[in-house]
N, C-alpha and C positions, 0 to 999 in steps of 0.2 A: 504494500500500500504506500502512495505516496503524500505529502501533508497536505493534501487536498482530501485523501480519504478513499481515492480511486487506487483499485488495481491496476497497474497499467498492461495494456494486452502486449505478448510477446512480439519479436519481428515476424513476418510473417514466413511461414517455413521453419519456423522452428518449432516445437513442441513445447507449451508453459512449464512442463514437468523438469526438464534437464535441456536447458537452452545450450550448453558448450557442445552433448556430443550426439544430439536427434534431430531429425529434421521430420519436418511433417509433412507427406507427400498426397500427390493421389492416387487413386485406384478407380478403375472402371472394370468391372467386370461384368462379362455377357455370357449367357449360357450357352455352351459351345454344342455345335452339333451330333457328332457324335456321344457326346455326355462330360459332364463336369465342368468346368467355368473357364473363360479367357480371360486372363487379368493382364492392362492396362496401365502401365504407366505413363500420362502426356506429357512429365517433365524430362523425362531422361529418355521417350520413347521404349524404355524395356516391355518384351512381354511375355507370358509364361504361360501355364496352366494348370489346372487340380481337377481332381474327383469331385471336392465339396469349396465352396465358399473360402472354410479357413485354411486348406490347403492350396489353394490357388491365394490367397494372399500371402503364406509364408516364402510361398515361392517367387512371390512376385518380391519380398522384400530381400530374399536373397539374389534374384538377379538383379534389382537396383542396386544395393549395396557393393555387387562387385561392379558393375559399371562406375556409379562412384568414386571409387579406387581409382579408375584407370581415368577418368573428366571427370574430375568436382567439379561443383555444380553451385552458383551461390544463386540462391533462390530470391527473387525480387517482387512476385506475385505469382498467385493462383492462378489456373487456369479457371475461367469460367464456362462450366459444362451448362446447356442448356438444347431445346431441342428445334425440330422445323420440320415441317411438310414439304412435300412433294407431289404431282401430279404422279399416282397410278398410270405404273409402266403395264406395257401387255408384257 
């Protein structure tokens, strides 16, 4: 808190909990067709997959993780995910 009495919110990309060594990313994930999830990183482009939900996101943070390693990455905003239509192809 600061002497105004406000929390102040972390940079963004970072995680409030441990700002020196997390970063907060994102995930998209789609249900893949053969079965289990495609997970989606927009910041770093990584993508991976799983069976269930939380194995398709461990995965996904250990392929970000190691791309990281090789291009850090200093985060300056979010991607804003949102959605749109299209004319109905045949």
């Amino acid at each position: 808190m600061n002497k105004t009495g406000v929390t102040p919110s972390p940079p963004i990309g970072i995680a409030p909990h441990d700002r020196s060594t997390h970063m907060e990313l994102s995930a998209i994930l789609t249900p893949a067709p053969e079965g289990g999830y495609i997970a989606f990183n927009p910041e770093t482009g990584t993508t991976t997959q799983g069976e269930t939900v939380e194995d398709a996101l461990a995965n996904l943070r250990e392929a970000t993780a190691l791309y990281l390693e090789e291009f850090p990455l200093k985060i300056v905003a979010r991607p804003l995910l949102t959605t749109f239509e299209i004319a109905e192809y045949a």
